[in-house]
TIVEX-772034 format. One line per field, with one value per atom (N, C-alpha, C): residue number from 1; atom name; x, y, z. Coordinates in steps of 0.001 Angstrom, whole numbers. Layout:
<atoms>
n c(NUM	...)
atom c(CA	...)
x c(X	...)
y c(Y	...)
z c(Z	...)
</atoms>
This chain:
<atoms>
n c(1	1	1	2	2	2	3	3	3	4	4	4	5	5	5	6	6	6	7	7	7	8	8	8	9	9	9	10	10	10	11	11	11	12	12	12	13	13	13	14	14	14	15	15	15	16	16	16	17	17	17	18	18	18	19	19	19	20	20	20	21	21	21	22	22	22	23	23	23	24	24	24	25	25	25	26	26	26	27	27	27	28	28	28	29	29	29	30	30	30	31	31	31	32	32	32	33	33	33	34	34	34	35	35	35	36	36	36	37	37	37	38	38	38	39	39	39	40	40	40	41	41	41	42	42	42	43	43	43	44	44	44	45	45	45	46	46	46	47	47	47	48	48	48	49	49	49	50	50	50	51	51	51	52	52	52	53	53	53	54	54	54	55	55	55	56	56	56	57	57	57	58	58	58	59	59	59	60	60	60	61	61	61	62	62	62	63	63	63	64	64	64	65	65	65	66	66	66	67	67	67	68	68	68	69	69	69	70	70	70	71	71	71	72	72	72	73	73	73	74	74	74	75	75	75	76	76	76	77	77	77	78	78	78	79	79	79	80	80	80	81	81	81	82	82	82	83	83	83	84	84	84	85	85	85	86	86	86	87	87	87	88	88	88	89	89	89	90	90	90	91	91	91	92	92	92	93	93	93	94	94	94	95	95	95	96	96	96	97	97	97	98	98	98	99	99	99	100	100	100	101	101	101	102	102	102	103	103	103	104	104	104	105	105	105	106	106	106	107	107	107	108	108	108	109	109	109	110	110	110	111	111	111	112	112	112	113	113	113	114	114	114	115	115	115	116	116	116	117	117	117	118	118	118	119	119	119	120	120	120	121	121	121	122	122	122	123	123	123	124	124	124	125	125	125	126	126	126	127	127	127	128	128	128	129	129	129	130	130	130	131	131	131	132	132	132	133	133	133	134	134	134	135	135	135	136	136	136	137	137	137	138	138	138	139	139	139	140	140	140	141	141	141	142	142	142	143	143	143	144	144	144	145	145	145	146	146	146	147	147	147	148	148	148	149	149	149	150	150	150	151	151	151	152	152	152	153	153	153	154	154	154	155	155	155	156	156	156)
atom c(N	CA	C	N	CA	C	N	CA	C	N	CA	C	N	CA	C	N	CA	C	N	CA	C	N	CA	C	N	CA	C	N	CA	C	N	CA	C	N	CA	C	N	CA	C	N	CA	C	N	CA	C	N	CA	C	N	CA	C	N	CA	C	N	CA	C	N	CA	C	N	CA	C	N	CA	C	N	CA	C	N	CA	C	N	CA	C	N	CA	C	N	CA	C	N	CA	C	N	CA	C	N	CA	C	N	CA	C	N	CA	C	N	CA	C	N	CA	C	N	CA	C	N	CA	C	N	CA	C	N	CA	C	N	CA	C	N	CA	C	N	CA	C	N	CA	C	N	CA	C	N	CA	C	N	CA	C	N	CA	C	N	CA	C	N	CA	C	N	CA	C	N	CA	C	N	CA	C	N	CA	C	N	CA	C	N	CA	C	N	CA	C	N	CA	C	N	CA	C	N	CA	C	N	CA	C	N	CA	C	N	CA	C	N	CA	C	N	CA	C	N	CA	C	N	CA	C	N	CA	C	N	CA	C	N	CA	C	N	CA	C	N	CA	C	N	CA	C	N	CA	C	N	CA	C	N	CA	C	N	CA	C	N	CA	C	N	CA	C	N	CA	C	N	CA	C	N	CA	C	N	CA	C	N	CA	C	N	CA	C	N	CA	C	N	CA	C	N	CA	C	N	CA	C	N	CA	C	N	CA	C	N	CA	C	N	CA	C	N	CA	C	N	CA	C	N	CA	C	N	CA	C	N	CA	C	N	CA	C	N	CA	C	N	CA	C	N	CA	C	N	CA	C	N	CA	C	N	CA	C	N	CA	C	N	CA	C	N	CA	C	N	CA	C	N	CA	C	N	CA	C	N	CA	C	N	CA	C	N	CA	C	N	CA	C	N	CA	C	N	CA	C	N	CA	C	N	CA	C	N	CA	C	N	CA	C	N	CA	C	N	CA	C	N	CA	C	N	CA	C	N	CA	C	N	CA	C	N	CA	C	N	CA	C	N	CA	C	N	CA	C	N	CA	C	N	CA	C	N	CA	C	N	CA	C	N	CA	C	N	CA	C	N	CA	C	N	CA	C	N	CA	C	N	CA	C	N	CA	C	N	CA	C	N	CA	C	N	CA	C	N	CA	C	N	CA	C	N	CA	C	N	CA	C	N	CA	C	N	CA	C	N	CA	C	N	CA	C	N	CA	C	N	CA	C	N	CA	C	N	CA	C	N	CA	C)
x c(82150	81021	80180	78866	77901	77655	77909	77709	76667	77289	76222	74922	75192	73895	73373	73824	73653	72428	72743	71820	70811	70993	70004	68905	68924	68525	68184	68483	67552	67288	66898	65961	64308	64488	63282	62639	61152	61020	61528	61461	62226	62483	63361	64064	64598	64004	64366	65796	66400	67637	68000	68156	68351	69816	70006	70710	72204	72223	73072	74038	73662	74054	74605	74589	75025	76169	76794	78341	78517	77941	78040	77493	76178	75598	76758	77100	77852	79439	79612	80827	80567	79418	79436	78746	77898	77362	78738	79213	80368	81635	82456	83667	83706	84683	85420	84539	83413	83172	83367	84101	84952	84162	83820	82770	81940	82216	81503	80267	79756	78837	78158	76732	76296	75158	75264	74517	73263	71709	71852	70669	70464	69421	68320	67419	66359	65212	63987	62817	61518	60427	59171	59038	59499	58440	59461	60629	61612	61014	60707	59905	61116	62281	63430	63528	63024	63382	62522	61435	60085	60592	61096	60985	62177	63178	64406	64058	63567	63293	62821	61993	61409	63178	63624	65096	66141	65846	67288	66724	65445	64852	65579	65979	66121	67798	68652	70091	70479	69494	69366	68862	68032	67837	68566	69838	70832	72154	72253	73833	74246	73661	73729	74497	74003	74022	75324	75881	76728	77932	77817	78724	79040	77628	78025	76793	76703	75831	75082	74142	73317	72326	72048	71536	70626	69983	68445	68663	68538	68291	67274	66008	65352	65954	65597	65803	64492	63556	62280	62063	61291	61067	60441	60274	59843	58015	57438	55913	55959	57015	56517	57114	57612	57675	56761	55535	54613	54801	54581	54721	56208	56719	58164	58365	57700	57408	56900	55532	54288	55569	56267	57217	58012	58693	59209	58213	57287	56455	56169	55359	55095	56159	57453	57910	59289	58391	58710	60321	60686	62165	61861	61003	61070	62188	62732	63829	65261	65130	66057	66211	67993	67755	67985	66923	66763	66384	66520	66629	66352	65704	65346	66243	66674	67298	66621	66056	66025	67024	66855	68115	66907	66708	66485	67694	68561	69994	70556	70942	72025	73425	73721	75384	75779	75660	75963	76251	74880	74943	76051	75785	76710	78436	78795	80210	80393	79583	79207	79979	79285	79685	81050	81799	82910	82521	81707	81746	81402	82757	82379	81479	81049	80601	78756	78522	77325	76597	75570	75025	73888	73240	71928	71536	71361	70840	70130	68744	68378	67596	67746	68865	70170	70901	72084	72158	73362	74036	75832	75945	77667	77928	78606	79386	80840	80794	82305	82740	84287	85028	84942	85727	85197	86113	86732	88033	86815	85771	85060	85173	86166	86303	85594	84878	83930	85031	84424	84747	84182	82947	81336	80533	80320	78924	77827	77212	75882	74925	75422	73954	72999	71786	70716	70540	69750	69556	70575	70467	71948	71526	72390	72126	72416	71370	71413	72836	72885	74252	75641	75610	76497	77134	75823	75818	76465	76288	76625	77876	78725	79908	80634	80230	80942	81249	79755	80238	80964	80602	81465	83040	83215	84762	85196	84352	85096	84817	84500	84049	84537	85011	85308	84527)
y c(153306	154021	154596	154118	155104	156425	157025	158252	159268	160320	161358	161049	161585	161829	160314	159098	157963	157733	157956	157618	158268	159362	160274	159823	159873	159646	157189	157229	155538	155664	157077	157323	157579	157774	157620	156488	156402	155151	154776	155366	155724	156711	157424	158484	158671	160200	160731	161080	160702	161318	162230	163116	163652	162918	162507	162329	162674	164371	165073	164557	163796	162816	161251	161402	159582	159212	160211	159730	159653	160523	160833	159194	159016	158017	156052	156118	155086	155201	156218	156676	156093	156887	156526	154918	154481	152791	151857	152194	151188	151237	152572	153096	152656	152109	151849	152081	150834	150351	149642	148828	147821	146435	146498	145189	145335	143938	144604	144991	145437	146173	145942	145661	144852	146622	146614	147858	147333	147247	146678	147700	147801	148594	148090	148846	148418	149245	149135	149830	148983	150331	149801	149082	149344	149606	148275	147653	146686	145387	145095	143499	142153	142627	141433	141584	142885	143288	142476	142892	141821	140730	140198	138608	137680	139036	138473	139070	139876	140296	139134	137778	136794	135576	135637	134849	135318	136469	137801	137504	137494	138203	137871	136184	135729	136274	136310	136570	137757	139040	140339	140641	139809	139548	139376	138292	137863	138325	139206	139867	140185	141266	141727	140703	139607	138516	138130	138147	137309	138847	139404	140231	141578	141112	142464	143136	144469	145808	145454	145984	146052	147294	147873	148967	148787	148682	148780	150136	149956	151527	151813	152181	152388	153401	152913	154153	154729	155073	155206	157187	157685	159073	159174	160537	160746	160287	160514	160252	158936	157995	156344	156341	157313	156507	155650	155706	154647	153408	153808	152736	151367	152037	151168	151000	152111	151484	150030	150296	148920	147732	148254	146901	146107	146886	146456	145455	146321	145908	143693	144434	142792	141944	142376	141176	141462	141815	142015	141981	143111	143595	145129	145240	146596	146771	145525	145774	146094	146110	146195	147755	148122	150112	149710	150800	151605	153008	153602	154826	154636	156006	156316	157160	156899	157917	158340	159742	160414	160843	159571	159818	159817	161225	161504	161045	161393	161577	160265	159278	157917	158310	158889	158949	159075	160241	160207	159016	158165	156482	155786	156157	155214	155512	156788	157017	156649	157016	157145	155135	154418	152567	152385	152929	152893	151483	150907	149605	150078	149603	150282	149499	148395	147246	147923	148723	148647	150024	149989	150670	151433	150999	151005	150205	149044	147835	147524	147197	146793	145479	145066	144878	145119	145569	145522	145534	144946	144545	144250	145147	144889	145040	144387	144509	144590	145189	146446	145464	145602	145225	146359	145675	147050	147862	147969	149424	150133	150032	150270	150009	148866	148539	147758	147963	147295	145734	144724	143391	142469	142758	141830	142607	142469	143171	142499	141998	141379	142420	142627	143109	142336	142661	141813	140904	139990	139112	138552	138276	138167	136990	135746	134440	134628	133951	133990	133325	131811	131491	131846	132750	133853	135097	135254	136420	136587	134988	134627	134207	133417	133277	134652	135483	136626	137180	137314	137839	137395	135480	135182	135116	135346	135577	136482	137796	138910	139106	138226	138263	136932	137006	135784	134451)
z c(103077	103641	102501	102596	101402	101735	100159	100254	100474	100995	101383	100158	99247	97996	98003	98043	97967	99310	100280	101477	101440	101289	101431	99908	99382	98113	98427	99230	99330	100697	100961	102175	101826	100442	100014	99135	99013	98653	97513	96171	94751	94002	95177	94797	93085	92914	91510	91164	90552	90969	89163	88587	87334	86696	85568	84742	84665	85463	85670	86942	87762	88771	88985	86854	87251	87465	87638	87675	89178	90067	91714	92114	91299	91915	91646	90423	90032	91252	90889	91999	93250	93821	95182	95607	94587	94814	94626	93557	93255	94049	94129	94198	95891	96283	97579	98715	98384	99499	100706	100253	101134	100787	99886	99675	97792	97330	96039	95875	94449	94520	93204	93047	91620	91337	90177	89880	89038	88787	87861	87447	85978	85475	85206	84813	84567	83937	83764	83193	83073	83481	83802	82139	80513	79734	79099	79497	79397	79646	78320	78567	79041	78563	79159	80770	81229	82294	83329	82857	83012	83811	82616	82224	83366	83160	84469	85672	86135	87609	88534	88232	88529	88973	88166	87909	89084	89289	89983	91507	91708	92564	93905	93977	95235	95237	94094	94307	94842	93981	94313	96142	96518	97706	98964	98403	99297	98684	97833	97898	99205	99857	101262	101995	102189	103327	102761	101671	100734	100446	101141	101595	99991	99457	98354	98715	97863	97851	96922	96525	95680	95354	94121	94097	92224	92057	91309	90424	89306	88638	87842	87924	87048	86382	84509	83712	83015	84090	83510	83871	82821	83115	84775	85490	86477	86829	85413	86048	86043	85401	85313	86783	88081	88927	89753	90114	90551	89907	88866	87919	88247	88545	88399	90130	91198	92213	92601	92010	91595	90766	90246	89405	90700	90776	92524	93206	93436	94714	93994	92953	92262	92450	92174	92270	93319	94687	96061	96198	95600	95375	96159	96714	97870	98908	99468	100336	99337	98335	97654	97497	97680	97732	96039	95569	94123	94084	92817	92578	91281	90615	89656	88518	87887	87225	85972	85879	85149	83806	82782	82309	80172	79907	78788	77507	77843	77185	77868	77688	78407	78205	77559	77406	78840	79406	81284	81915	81783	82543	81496	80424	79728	80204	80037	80473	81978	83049	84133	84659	84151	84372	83906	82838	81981	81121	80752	79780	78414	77619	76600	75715	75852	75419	75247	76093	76847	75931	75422	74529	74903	76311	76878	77219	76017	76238	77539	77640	79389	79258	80058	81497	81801	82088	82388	83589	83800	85607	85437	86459	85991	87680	87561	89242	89688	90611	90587	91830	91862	92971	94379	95392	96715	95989	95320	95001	94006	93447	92569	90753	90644	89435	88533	87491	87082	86681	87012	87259	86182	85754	85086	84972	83498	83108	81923	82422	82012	81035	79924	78780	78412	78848	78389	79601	79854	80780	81681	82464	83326	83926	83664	84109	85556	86603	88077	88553	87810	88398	87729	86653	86053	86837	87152	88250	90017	90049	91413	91518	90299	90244	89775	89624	89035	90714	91905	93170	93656	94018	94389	94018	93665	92658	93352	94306	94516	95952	96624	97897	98924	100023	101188	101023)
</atoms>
């Protein structure tokens, strides 16, 4: 079941969420859902991010259907939110739940995923089993059919 702070917070269109929350938020997207769960990051000012959102778009689309979660993270300050709204919108990833994280400081997000591999680096996408265990994690561009054998791997 998604969590309280989790719903409420992708009840809005791109909810702010502070830095101080990434652990609630990783917790509650990933951790024992009953179904896996792909996290993936991102940023308006992230030219790789750019460049793969076009690649993701249709997989990120049909996790749902394909029996995983999915959840979007911008790591962009609070005023770039339009901005990273409008990113969405272009490349019609609006049905997709995202959230903003306000994250000045990354260490939080960084401890928050547990990969120790993972530096910031964006794109990132790592995807957790339903118990919430990180499973796959993609730094930097994340190959579509990389990505899809990693779900399928953890799903019926």
């Amino acid at each position: 079941m998604m969590g309280v702070l989790l719903a409420a917070l992708l009840a809005a269109a791109l909810p702010v969420l502070p830095v101080s929350q990434a652990p609630k938020l990783v917790a509650q997207a990933a951790g024992k859902q009953a179904r896996p769960v792909v996290l993936h990051f991102w940023a308006t000012w992230c030219v790789a991010c750019r460049q793969e959102f076009p690649s993701l778009r249709q997989q990120l689309l049909q996790l749902p259907d394909r029996g995983a979660g999915v959840l979007l993270v911008s790591i962009d300050r609070p005023e770039q939110r339009a901005r990273a709204e409008e990113m969405l919108a272009q490349y019609k990833l609006l049905a997709v739940p995202a959230v903003l994280l306000d994250a000045p400081d990354p260490d939080p997000v960084l401890r928050a995923v547990g990969e120790p591999k993972w530096d910031g680096t964006l794109p990132a996408t790592f995807v957790f089993d339903a118990e919430g265990k990180l499973r796959k994690s993609f730094i930097g561009r994340a190959s579509p059919a990389k990505l899809e054998a990693a779900v399928r791997a953890l799903t019926p």
